[in-house]
N, C-alpha and C positions, 0 to 999 in steps of 0.2 A: 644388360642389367648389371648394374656396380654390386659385387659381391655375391653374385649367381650360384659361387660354388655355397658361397653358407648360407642362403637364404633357398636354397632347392630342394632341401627338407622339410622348408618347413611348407613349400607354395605345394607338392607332396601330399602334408597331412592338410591341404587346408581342400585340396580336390579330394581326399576321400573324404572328408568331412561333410563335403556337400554329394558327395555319390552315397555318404549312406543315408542322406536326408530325402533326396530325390536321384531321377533321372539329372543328369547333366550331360551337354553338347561341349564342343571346344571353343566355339564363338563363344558362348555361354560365359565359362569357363575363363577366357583371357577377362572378358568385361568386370565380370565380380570379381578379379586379382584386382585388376585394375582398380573398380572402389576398394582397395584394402594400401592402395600403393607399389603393387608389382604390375610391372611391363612385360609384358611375354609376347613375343612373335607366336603364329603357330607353327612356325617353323622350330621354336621350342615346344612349345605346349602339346604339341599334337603326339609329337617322339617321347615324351613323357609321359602320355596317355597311355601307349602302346605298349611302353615299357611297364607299366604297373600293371597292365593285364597281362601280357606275359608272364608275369612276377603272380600273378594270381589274385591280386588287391580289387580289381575291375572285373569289370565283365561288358561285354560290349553286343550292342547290333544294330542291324541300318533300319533306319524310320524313313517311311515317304513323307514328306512332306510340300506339301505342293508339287511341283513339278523338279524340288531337289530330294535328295537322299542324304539325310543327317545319321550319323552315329552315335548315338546314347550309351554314356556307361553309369555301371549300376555298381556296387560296393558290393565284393563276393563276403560269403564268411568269414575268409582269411581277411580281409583288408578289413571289416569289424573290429575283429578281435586286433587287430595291429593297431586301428585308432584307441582302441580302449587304452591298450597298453602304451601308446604313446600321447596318452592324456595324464597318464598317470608322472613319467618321466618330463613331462612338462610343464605340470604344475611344481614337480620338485625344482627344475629348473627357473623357472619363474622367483620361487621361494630364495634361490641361493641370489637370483640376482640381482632382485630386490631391497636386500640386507643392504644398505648402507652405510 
């Protein structure tokens, strides 16, 4: 993906976004990047998952589903309160770039 490093931020806040709305999967996950304009292999998206649960932003565990095992992650505390706070830096951000 062209410009990866500065758009990885934001594809970041846009999966906690939807991890505090609901459950979300990685399949999931790549397709609604996708309607927004971002490409992700899961060969990214999966190690980015990983990494924000790690990080403590997720929270993760395996669902049966049919005859496969998906993993759902869920938006912890921590990763709430870091969207909040990075809605707020976001809107300021929006505001400066907008000025014309």
């Amino acid at each position: 993906m062209e410009h990866q490093d500065l758009l990885s931020g934001l594809i970041r806040l846009h999966v906690l976004h939807h991890a505090v709305e609901d459950e979300v999967y990685g399949q999931w996950m790549i397709e609604e990047l996708g309607r927004h304009g971002y490409r992700l292999s899961a060969g990214t998206l999966y190690p980015m998952l990983r990494s924000m649960e790690k990080k403590g932003y997720l929270t993760s565990e395996e669902r049966h589903v049919g005859r496969s095992i998906r993993r759902v992650y869920r938006a912890t505390p921590l990763g709430r309160d870091a969207l909040e706070m990075a809605r707020g830096k976001v809107r300021e951000l929006i505001g400066e770039m907008m000025q014309l």
